[in-house]
N, C-alpha and C positions, 0 to 999 in steps of 0.2 A: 604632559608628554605621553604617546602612546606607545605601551609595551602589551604585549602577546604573552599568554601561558598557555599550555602546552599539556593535557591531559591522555596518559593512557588507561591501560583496563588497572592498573594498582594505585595510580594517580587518582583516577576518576573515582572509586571506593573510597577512598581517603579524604576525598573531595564531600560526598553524598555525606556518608557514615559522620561525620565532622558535624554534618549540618550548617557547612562554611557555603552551602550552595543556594541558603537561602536569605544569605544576610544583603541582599543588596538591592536594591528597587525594585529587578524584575529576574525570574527565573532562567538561567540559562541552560539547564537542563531538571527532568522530574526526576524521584528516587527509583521509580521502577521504569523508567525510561534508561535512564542508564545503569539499572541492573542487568535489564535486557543487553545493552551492550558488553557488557561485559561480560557475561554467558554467550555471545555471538561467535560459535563454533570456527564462524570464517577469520576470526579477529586473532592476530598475534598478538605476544603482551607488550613488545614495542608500538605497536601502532598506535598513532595518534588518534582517539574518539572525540575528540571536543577540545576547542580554542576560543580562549577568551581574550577579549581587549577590552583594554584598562586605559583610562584618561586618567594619569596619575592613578588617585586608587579607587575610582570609580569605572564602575562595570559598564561600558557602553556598546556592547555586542559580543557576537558569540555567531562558532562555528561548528556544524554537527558533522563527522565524516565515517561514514558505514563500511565495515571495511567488509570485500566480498572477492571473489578469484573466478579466475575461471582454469579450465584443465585444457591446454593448448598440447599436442603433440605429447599427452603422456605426464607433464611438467606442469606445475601451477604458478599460474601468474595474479600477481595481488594487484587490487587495485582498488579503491571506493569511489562509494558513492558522497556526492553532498546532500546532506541529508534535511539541514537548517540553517540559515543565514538568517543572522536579525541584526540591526543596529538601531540604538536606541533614538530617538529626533531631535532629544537633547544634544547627540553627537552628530548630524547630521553635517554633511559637508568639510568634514576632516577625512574623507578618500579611508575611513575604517574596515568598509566592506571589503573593497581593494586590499589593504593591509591581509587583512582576514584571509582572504582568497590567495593569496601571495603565501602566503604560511602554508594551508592547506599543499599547495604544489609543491611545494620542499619538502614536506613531509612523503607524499604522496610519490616523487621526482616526477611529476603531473599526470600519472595515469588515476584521469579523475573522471567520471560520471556523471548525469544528471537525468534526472526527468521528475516529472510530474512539477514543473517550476509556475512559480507566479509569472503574471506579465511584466511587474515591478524587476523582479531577478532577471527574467531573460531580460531583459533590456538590457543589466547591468553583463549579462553576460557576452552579449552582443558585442555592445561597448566595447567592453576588452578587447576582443580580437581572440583570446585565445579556447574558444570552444565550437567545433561544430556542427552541424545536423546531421544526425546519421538515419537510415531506416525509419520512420515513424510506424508505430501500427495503427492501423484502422479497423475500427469496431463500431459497435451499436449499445446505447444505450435506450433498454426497454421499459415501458412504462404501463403496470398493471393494476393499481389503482391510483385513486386520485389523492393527492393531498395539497388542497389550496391551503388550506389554513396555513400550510409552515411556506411555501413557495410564495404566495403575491405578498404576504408580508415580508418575506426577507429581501425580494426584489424592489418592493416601492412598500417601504417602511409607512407613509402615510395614510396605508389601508389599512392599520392595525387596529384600527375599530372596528372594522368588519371581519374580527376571526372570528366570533359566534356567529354568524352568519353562513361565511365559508366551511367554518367546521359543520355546520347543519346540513350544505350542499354536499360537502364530502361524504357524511352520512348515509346520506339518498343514492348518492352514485354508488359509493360500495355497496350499497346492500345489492342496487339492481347486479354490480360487475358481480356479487356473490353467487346470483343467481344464475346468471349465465355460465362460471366455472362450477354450477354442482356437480358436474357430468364428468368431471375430473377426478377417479378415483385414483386407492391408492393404487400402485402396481402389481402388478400380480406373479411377479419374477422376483428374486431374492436381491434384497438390496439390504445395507447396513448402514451406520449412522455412528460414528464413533466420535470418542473426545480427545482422539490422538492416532497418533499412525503405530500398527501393530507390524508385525512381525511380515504377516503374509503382502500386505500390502508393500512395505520395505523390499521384499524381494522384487514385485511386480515392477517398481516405478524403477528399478536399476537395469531395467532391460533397458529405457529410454534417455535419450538425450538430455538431460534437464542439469540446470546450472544451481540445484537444490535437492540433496539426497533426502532422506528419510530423518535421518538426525538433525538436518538441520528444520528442519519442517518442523520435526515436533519441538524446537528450540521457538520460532517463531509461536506457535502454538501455546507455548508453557510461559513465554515470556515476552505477554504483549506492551506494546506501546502507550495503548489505551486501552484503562479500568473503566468498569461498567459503576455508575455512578450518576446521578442527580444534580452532583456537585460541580461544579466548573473551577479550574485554575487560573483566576482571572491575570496570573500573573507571568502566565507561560502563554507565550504567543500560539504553538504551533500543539495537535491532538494528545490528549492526554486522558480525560472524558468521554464517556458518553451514556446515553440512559439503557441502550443495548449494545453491547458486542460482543460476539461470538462465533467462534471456528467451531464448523463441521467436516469431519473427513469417511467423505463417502464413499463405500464399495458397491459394485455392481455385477452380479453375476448370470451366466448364461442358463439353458435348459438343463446343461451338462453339468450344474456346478462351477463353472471353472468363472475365477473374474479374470473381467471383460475391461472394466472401468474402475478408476480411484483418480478421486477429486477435491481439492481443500477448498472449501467455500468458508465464507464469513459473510456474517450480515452484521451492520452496523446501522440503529434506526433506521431498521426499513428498508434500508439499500444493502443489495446481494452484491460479490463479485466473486469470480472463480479465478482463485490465485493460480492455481495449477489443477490442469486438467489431464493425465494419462491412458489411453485408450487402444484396441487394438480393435474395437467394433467400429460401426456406423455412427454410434454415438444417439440412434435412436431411443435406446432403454436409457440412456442419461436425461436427454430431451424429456422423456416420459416421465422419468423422475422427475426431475427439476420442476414440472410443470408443477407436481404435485404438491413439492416441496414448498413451490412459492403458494402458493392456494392455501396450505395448512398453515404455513407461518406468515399469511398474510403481507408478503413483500411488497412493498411501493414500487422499488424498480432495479434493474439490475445494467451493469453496467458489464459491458463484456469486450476483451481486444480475441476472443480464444476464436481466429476466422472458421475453422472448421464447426467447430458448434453454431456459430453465429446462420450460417448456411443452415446445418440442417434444423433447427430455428426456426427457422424463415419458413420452412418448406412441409414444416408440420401443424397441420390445424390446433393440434391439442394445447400447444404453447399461449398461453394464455394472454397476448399483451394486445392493450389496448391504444398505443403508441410508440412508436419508435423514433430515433434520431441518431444520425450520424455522429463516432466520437475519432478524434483522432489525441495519440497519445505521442509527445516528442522526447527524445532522447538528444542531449549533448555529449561528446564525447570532448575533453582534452584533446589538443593537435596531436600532445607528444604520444596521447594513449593512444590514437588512430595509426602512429606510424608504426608506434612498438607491437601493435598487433599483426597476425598476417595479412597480408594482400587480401581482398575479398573475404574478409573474415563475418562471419555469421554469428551473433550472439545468440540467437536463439529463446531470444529471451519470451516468458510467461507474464500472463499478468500480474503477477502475485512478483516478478523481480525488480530488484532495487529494494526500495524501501517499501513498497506496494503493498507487499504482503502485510504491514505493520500498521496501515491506516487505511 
């Protein structure tokens, strides 16, 4: 028979600290994965973080749900995101994802979220009936140097004899892409590089609109999702590894002294994304930077929904990409969360929202 349990932030410690979370085939959450939830500033200590279902007393899935607000007319409105859905194939076709999702919205009273979803999930979400498209953003994903080795083997796995090879071709191209970006120095305006958001910047980014103050920023910051590590969890479906990851928060200031710009970057093996980007310039001396940034740390590509950068981008030679492609990023809303919001209501959301910021 299938029964549901039901974890919040005192629950889910109790749960981790136990060690009761790794007794069972496969992982349905890591330790510092939902430590992070639990230091999650937006998170009440009622709020549901995680939902398990049980076949009798085996674990056959599991539900992740992030809890985040937004500040409507002054007032805050709760609501999360889905963060994780997995069910195991041993359970396959007992309607448990259903189950699962079903839970989720009584918790939730269905003001629920999604994005960044498999093709697998939205199907199932399709299915339902009760989720729908709201705004997608569109962006650009840039491409500045090459790396076949990890890309035609992961795509046609039967070319994995030829990564000494590819790795050799890669060699050659970056060295030539090397040559072409020497001419890309550092900048020559005052810019900074921090391992967290200070004081001054906290002030800067509360002029602006954003659904992510300063606090919570550095929460995401201090307590990522995914450790920098060699190691793989073979038994956790969803990022928890990786051999690099790391946030940058970057300031950028004018002739006058005064900034201009602050930005939270992360690069994860290779791949850059700008979770939030705040600005009252052209976004030119960012551009400038950025170029630099990717040159010195050697970035393979970056991946960007931030339209105003993406433009001026495009429109400067110094940017260093040697490829581009169109991205488009979807968002599902709940019906009931669509209705409970205002009329033409505008999220506003950055690329770093949802769970974005975390992987």
């Amino acid at each position: 028979m299938i029964h549901l349990k039901t974890f919040n932030k005192k629950q889910l410690g109790e749960f981790v600290s136990s060690g009761d979370f790794k007794k069972y085939d496969f992982l349905p959450i890591t330790a510092h994965r939902a430590q992070s939830h639990i230091n999650n500033p937006k998170a009440n200590d009622d709020q549901t973080l995680l939902i398990l279902a049980f076949d009798d007393d085996n674990l056959a899935g599991y539900i992740g749900c992030f809890p985040d607000n937004f500040i409507i007319d002054g007032k805050v409105f709760n609501y999360a995101w889905l963060s994780t859905l997995y069910v195991s194939s041993n359970f396959r076709g007992k309607r448990i994802a259903q189950s699962l999702l079903q839970k989720a919205f009584e918790e939730y009273n269905e003001n629920l979220a999604l994005t960044e979803f498999t093709k697998e999930a939205e199907g199932l979400y399709n299915k339902m009936g009760t989720f729908e498209y709201i705004q997608p953003k569109i962006g650009k994903r840039y491409y500045f140097r090459t790396d076949l080795a990890t890309i035609i083997p992961s795509k046609k796995p039967k070319t994995g004899h030829l990564q000494p090879l590819l790795s050799l071709g890669d060699s050659v191209l970056n060295s030539l892409i090397s040559v072409k970006n020497c001419f890309i120095q550092k900048p020559d305006f005052k810019f900074e590089i921090l391992d967290k958001i200070d004081a001054e910047s906290a002030g800067f980014i509360s002029k602006f609109h954003t659904n992510r103050n300063a606090e919570e920023l550095n929460w995401a910051i201090e307590n990522p999702w995914v450790l920098e590590s060699k190691n793989k969890e073979e038994n956790y479906l969803f990022s928890s590894y990786s051999e690099s990851f790391k946030y940058f928060w970057i300031k950028i200031y004018d002739k006058k002294n005064e900034l201009k710009t602050c930005a939270l970057l992360f690069v994860r093996d290779g791949h850059l994304k700008i979770s939030y980007l705040f600005s009252t310039s052209d976004l030119e001396q960012f551009v400038t930077f950025l170029s630099y940034f990717i040159v010195k740390n050697k970035i393979n590509s970056l991946t960007s929904y931030q339209t105003e950068f993406n433009k001026k981008a495009e429109s400067m030679n110094i940017f260093p990409k040697i490829h581009q492609r169109n991205m488009e990023r979807r968002y599902m809303f709940h019906k009931q969360l669509i209705k409970n919001l205002p009329n033409g209501f505008d999220p506003h959301f950055q690329d770093g929202d949802g769970d974005c910021v975390m992987t």
